[in-house]
PLY file of the C-alpha trace (Angstrom):
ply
format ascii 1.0
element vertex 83
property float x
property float y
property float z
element edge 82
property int vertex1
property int vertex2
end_header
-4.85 -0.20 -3.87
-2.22 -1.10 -6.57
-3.77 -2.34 -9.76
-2.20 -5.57 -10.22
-4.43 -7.07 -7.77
-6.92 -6.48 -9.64
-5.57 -7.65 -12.85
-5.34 -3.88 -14.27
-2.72 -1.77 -15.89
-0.93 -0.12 -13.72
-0.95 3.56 -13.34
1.49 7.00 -11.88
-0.90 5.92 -8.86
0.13 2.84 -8.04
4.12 4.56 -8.22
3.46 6.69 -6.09
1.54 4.44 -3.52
4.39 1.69 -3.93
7.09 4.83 -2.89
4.09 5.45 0.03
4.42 1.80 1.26
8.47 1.60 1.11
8.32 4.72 3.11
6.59 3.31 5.61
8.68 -0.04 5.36
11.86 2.22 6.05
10.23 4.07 8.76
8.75 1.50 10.85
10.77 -2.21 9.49
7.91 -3.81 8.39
4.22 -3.77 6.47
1.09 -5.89 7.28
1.29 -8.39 4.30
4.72 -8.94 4.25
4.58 -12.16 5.51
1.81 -13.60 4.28
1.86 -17.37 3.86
-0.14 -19.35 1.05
-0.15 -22.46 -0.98
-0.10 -20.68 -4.04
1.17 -17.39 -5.44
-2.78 -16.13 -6.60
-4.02 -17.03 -2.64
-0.94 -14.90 -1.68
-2.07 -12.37 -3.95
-5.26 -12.88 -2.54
-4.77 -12.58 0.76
-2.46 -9.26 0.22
-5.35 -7.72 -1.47
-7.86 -8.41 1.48
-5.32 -7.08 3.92
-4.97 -3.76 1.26
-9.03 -3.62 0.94
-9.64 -3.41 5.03
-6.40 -1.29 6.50
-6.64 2.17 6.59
-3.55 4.33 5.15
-4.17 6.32 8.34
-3.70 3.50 10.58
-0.72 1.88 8.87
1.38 5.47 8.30
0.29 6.20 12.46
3.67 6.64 14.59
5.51 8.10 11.81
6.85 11.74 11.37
4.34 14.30 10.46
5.66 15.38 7.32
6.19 11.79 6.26
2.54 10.73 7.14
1.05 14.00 5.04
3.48 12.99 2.16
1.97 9.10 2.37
-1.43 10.48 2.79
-0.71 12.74 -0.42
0.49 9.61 -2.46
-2.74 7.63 -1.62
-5.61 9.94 -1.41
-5.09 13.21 -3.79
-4.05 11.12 -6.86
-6.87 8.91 -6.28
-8.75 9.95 -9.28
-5.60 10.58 -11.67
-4.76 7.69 -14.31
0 1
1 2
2 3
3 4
4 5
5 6
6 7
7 8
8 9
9 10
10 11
11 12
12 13
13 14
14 15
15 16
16 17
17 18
18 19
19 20
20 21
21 22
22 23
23 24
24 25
25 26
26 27
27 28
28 29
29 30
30 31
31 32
32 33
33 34
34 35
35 36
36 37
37 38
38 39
39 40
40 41
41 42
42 43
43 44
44 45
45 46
46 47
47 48
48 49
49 50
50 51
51 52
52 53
53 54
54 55
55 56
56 57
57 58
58 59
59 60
60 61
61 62
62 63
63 64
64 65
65 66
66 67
67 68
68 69
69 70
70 71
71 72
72 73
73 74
74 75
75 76
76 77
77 78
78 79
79 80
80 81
81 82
């Protein structure tokens, strides 16, 4: 999960999961949190980050092409411990 939801510095990660999410924007029109309504930019923030916490890479990169889905699957889980 990108690091500015957690108030962190941000890292090649969270790159490379941001190019894993506008992949999957491109591929399928839309993402989970992208229209998340709130009173105030930190409950948005919020809520984007609970959305991040729960859904699965797996289930949001589902009923794209194979390639594609290893490539977003790369992004998010085998730079997991780089910083």
């Amino acid at each position: 999960m990108q690091c500015f939801l957690f108030n962190k510095e941000q890292s090649r990660r969270d790159d490379l999961e941001s190019i894993a999410y506008m992949l999957i924007y491109f591929l399928k029109g839309t993402l989970p949190w992208q229209n998340v309504k709130a009173k105030s930019k930190k409950e948005k923030y919020e809520a984007i980050k609970e959305i991040k916490s729960y859904l699965k890479m797996e289930e949001l990169a589902k009923e794209i092409p194979g390639k594609i889905f290893f490539l977003v699957l790369f992004f998010k889980w085998f730079w997991r411990g780089v910083h």
